[in-house]
Phi, psi and omega in degrees: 000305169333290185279354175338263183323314169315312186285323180305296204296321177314294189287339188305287189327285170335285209272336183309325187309298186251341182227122161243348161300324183299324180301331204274323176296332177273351174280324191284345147294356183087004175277014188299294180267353152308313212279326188282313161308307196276006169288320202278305182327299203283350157272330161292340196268324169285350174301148177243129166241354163275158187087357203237021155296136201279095180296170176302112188105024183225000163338288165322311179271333157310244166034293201287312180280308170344264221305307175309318179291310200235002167253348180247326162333313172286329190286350183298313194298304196300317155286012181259304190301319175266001183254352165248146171312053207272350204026169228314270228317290193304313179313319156311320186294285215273014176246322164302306161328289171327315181297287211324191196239198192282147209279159188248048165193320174302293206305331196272345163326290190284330191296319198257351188281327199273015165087017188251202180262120189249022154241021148288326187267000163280323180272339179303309157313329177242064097249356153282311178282346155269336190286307190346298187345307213270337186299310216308304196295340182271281199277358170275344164304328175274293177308328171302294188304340175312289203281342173088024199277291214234097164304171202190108180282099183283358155267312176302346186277326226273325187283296203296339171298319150349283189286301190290309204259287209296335169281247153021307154290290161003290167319266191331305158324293179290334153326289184316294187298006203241322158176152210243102173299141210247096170255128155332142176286301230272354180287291178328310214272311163296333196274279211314328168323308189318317236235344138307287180324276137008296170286335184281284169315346214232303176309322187275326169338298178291336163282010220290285212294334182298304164316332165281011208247330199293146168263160187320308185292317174290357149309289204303306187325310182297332230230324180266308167320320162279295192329291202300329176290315175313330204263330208257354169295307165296337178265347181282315169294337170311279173295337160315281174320313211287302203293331203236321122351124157252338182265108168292020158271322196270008199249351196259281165322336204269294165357281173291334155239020176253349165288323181261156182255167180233127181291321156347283204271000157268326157307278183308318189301305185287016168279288196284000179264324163090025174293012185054202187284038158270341200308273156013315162276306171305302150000292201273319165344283167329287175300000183266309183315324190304255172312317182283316195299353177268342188298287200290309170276355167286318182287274207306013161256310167299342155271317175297358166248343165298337205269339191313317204273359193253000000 
């Protein structure tokens, strides 16, 4: 399960490559956004909310991740997308990447492997990922609209986020509370990766001729752009916590979801933006962002429990 999604993604990039019809057809029917809808369900359904009420002393840390996530990220992205040479394609990705909220699992991952508090980072995450609906379109309206890269209606990104994420998750909660359906663990655990894996191949499929054209450098480009946004995330989250925080469980959680982005929900923006043959680079923009920031929280948690231990 651990390499699933990594490996998945991979043969997604391979077959978009070499056979891209079959993708380009089922994206043009429309399942592009069926597969997305059933990512959200099966993550609402999988959502827990006891226990993840905002008790007294977490004010701060709500507070602190709203901002490091989902309002000052994107201008971090924006000011990475203008000062390297990324173009229009690449700039899209890592300023949509930037927008979305926090990934809905990796980050309560890393929180509990590193000793911190992972139902302070569960709750962080669903009130990142239900406000993000309302965030994404207002700052990529800014940041987009800044640079002149995408026109962009932010009530309409805003009605189709609606519809694909936050409906759909909702459903999915409530499905739970209403009755807990006797689905295989490993279907939960497998389908939504699939139905990433799927959309991610049905999308670059349609970006085919575009994917034959990337350069080395631009991959590197892509690859120095997420380091530099991930990084200034982990250090905005560093000091939040260190100055404002007190409990170093909770200065932990905060690290780890207020630093990360979740690809899901940057895959459904460029569903409902509709970018044509921008998608396909920007994407992979996205899957670059992707594996290093798991890359990168991977390293800084296994020293933090090697340091826990001397």
């Amino acid at each position: 399960m651990k390499y699933f999604m990594p490996a998945g993604l991979l043969v997604a990039f391979i077959v978009a490559l070499l056979l891209p019809g079959p993708g380009q057809w089922l994206e043009q029917l429309g399942l592009v956004q069926w597969m997305v809808v059933v990512i959200f369900v099966i993550n609402g359904y999988q959502t827990r909310l006891q226990g993840t009420a905002v008790a007294s002393g977490y004010g701060r840390l709500v507070l602190s991740a709203i901002l490091i996530n989902l309002i000052i990220a994107p201008w971090i992205a924006w000011g990475v997308a203008t000062l390297l040479p990324l173009g229009t394609a690449l700039s899209v990705g890592i300023l949509v990447m930037a927008a979305v909220p926090s990934t809905l699992s990796s980050a309560i991952v890393m929180t509990r492997i590193a000793g911190g508090d992972a139902t302070a980072s569960l709750m962080l995450t669903v009130i990142l990922n239900l406000l993000g609906v309302f965030s994404i379109p207002l700052m990529l309206s800014g940041t987009l609209g800044t640079s002149g890269l995408v026109e962009l209606s932010p009530w309409n990104l805003l009605y189709k986020l609606a519809l694909l994420v936050l409906l759909p998750f909702v459903i999915g909660m409530l499905l739970r509370r209403w009755r807990e359906w006797p689905v295989p663990a490993w279907v939960l655990g497998y389908l939504p990766s699939l139905c990433v894996i799927g959309t991610v191949w049905m999308l670059l499929s349609r970006s085919h001729q575009t994917l034959l054209s990337v350069a080395v450098n631009e991959v590197l480009w892509a690859a120095l752009a997420s380091l530099l946004v991930h990084s200034a995330l982990l250090c905005l989250s560093y000091w939040a916590g260190k100055y404002h925080i007190s409990e170093p469980a909770k200065r932990l959680a905060l690290l780890f979801t207020a630093s990360q982005k979740t690809l899901p929900v940057a895959i459904s923006v460029m569903a409902a933006m509709a970018i044509g043959p921008l998608a396909g680079l920007a994407l992979l923009c996205c899957i670059v962002f992707h594996f290093l920031q798991l890359l990168m929280d991977s390293v800084i948690a296994a020293r933090l429990v090697a340091g826990s231990e001397h």
